[in-house]
C-alpha positions in Angstrom: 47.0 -1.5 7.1 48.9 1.0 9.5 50.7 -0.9 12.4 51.9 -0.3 15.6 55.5 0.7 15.1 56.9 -1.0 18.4 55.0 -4.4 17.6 57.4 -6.1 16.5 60.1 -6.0 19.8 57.8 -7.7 21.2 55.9 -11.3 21.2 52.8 -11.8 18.8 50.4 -13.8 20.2 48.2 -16.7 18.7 44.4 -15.8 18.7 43.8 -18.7 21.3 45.4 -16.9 24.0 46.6 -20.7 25.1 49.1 -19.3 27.7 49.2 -20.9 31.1 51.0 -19.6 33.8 52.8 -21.7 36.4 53.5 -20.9 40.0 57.2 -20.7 39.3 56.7 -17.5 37.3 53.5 -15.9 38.6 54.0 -12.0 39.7 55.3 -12.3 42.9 58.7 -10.3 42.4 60.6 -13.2 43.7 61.9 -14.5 40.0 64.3 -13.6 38.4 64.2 -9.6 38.1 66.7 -8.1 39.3 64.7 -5.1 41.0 63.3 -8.0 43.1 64.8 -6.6 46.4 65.1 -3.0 45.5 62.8 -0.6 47.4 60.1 0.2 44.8 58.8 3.3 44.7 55.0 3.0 44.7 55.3 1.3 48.3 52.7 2.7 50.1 50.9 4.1 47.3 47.7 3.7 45.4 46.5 4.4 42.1 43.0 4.6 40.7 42.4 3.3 37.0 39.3 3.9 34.9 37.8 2.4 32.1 35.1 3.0 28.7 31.8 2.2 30.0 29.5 0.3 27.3 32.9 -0.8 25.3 34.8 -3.8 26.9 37.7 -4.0 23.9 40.0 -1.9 26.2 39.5 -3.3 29.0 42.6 -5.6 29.0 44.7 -2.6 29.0 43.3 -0.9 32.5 44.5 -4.6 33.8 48.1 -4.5 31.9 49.2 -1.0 33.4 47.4 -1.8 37.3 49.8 -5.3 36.8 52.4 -3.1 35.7 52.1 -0.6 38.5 51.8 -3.3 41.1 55.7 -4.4 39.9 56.2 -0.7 40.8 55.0 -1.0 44.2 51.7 0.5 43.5 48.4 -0.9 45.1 45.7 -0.1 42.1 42.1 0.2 43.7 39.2 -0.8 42.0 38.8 -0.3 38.2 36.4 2.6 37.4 34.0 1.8 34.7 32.8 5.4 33.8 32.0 7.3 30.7 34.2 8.8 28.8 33.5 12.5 29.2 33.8 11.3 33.0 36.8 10.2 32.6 38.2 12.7 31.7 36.7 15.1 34.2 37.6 12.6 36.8 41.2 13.2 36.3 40.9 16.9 36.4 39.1 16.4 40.0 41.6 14.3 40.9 38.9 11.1 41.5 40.8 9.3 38.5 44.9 9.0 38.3 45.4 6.9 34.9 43.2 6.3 31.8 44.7 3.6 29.4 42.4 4.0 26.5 42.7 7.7 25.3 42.3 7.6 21.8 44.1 11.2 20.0 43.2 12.7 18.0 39.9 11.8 18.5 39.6 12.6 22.4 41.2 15.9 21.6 37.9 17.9 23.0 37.7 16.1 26.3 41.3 16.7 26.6 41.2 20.0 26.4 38.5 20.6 28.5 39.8 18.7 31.5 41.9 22.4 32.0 45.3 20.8 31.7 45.1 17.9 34.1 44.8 15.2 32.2 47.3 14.4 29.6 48.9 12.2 27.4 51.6 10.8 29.0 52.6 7.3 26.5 51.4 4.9 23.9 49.8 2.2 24.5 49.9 1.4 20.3 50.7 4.1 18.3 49.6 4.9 14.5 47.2 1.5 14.9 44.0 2.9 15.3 41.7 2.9 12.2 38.2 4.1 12.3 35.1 4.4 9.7 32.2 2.9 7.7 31.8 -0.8 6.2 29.2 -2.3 4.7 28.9 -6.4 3.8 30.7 -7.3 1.1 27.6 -9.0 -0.7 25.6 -5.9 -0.4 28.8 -3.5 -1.5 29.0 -5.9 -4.7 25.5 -5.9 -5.6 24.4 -2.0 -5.3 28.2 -0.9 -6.8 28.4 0.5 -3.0 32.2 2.8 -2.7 31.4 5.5 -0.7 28.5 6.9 1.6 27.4 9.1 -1.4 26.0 5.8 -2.1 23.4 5.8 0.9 21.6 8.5 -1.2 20.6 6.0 -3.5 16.8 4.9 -2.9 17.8 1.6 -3.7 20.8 1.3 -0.8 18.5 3.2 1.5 15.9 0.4 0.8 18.2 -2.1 1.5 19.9 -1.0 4.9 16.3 0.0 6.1 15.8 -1.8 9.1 13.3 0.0 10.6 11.2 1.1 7.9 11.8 4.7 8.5 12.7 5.8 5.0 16.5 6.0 5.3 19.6 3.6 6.2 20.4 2.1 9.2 23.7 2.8 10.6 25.7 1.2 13.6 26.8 4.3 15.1 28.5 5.2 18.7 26.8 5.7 22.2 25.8 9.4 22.5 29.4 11.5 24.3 31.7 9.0 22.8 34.1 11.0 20.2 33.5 8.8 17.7 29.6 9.8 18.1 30.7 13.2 17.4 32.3 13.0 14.6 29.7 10.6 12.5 27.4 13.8 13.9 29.2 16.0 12.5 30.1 13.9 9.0 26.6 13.1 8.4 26.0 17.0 8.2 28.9 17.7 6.3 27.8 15.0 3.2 24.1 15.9 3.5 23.5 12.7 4.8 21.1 13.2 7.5 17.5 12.6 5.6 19.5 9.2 3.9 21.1 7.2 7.4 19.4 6.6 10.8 22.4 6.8 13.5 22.1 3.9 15.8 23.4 5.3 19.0 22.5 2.5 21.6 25.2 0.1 23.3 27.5 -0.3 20.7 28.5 -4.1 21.4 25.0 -5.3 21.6 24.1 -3.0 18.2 27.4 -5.0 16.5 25.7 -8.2 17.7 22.3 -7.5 16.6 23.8 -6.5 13.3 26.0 -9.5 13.0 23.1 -11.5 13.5 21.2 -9.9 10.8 24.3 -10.3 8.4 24.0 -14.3 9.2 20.9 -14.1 8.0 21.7 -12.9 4.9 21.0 -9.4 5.9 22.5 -6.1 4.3 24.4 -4.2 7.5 26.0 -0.7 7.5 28.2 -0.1 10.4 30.9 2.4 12.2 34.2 0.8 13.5 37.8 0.7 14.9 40.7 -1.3 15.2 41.7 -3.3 17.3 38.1 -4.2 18.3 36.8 -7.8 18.2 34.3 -6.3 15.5 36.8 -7.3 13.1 37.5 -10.9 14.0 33.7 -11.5 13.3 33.8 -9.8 10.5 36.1 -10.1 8.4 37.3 -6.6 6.1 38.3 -8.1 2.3 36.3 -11.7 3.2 32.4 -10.6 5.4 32.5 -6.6 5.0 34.3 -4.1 3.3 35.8 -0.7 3.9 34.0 2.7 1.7 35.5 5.4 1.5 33.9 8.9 2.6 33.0 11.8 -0.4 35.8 13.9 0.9 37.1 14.6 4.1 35.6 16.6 6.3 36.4 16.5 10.2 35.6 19.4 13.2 37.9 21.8 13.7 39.9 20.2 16.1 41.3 17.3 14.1 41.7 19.2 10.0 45.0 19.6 10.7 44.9 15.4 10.8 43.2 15.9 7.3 46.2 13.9 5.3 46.3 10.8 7.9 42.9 10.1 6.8 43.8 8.7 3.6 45.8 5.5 4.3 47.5 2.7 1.7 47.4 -0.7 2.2 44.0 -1.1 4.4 42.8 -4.8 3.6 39.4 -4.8 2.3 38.9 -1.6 1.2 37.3 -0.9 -1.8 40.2 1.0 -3.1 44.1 1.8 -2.3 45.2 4.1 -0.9 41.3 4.4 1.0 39.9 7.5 1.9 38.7 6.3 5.2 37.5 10.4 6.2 39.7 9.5 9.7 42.6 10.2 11.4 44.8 7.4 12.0 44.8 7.4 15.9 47.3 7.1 18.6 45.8 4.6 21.7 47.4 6.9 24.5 47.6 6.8 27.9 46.2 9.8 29.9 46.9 10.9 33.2 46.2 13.4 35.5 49.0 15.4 36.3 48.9 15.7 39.6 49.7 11.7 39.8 52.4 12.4 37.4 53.9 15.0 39.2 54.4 13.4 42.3 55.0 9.8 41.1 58.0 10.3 38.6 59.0 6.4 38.5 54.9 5.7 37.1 55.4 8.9 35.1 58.2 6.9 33.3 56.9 3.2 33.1 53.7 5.0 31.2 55.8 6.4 28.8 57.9 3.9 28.3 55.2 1.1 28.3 53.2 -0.4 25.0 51.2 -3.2 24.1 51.1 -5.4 21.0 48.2 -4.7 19.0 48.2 -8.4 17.7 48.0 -9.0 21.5 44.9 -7.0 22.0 42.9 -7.9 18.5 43.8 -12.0 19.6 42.4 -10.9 23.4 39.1 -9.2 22.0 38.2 -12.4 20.3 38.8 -14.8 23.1 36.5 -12.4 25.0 34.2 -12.7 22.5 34.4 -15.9 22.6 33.6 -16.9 26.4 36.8 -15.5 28.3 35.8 -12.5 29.6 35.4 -12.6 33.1 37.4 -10.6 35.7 39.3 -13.5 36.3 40.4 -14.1 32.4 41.0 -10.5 32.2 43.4 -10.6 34.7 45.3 -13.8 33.7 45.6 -12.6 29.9 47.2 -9.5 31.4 50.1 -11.9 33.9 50.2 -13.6 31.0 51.2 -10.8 28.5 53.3 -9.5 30.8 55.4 -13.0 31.5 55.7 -13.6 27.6 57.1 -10.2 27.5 59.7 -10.1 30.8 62.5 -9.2 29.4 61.1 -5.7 27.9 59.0 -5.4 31.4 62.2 -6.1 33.3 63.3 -3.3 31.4 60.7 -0.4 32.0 60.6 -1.0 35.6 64.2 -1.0 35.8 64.3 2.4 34.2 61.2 3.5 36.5 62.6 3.0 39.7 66.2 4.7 38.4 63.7 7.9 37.7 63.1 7.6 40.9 66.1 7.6 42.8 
């Protein structure tokens, strides 16, 4: 599997997400920092975060980077949860100043249509993102399923048929979200669309009605990405495995990306290297550039800034589990942040020099 390159300068985290803080360490810039009496930059500023409606898995990152600005000075205002094409159009209006969860280069369209004022400005994980299709490992065993040729099959079709329309249920992605896009566009390319049924509702409750029907012994066919709690529940190699696509075939806007969509060494694919039909990804952070013009020390925490993606797969699951309230959110951010000081100490150090 591909990995974030910077993951390992920093702490893994156990997938209880057991920390506790204590008073003596809590963000109050009174510890042991040594920009604790410096005149911080984003005194007297705000800045406005926004967030994926309908998909929670990044939402620990929108509280990360407003902790991380608020060592900067910065006062964040409330987290907006908006759609993505919003989003993007939100920092081109200037409504929106920072968006942690820009995925490249599948957001490449929204991008470009925000006119220049939003863009990618750090990563938040880079080269950790994989995307495409699974299937339960029961069902892939049974029917001899490798690839989504295989959902032309009447005998697959039959057995992924939910609804009783004729053809294969697949969880798919919310209509605007890229990844809704390019199944769209995939399903064309392989002929598909009289064989699979795209499921575009709310994608976590479509993950939990099919993870339901998997504990009941159920065949499920389903679209993912990593991190994303998804696989936590279901396990790629032990629950579900990875098929590969026919070939790859992608819109225009990511073929040049054609080669990262073959990757070596995913676990629980049905072969190595897998022909996953996806780019690897980038998680980025987007901002409009405006903000980044006139805040240079922010301009230089976001690039300098990342987050463990062993962090973020262990956070998704205690979501999952229970810990998911505004409150938890914000504590499993303090609490990142403290286990990781010394790098922290580091980026705001270098931000406020930007500065100056």
């Amino acid at each position: 599997m591909v990995h974030n390159v910077k993951e390992n300068r920093l702490l893994n985290f156990s997938s209880k997400l057991s920390l506790s803080l204590l008073a003596s360490v809590a963000i109050s810039f009174s510890g042991s920092a040594s920009y604790a009496q410096t005149q911080l930059p984003g005194e007297g500023r705000t800045v406005r975060i926004s967030q994926p409606t309908g998909e929670d898995t990044g939402w620990i990152l929108s509280n990360i980077y407003a902790q991380l600005l608020e060592e900067l000075g910065y006062t964040p205002l409330d987290t907006l949860t908006i759609d993505l094409p919003v989003a993007y159009a939100a920092m081109a209006t200037g409504d929106v100043d920072i968006y942690p969860y820009g995925w490249f280069p599948l957001h490449n369209t929204y991008l470009e249509s925000s006119y220049g004022d939003a863009q990618i400005v750090g990563h938040v994980v880079e080269q950790g993102a994989l995307q495409g299709y699974l299937v339960d490992r029961a069902s892939a065993e049974k029917f001899g399923i490798t690839s989504l040729e295989d959902f032309k099959r009447d005998e697959v079709k039959q057995a992924f048929d939910r609804d009783g329309d004729g053809k294969a249920d697949l969880v798919a992605c919310p209509a605007g979200w890229g990844c809704e896009l390019t199944i769209t566009y995939q399903l064309d390319a392989f002929d598909l669309r009289d064989h699979v049924n795209e499921i575009r509702a709310g994608y976590s409750a479509s993950m939990a009605d099919a993870i339901a029907a998997y504990q009941s012994g159920e065949p499920i066919f389903f679209y993912t990405w990593t991190p994303n709690w998804t696989v936590n529940e279901l396990v790629p190699g032990e629950d579900v495995v990875w098929i590969e696509t026919p070939s790859i075939e992608l819109p225009a806007e990511q073929q040049e990306l054609a080669d990262s969509a073959i990757v070596s060494g995913v676990e629980g694919c049905v072969s190595n290297p897998c022909q996953l039909g996806w780019p690897v990804n980038d998680i980025s952070v987007v901002a409009s550039r405006a903000f980044l013009e006139e805040n240079p020390a922010a301009r230089t925490l976001l690039e300098l800034a990342f987050v463990d993606i062993n962090f973020i797969y262990a956070q998704n699951a205690a979501m999952r589990a229970g810990e998911n309230s505004q409150e938890d959110l914000r504590r499993q951010a303090a609490e990142y942040i403290e286990a990781n000081r010394e790098a922290v100490d580091s980026w705001i150090e270098q931000a406020i020099a930007s500065a100056q």
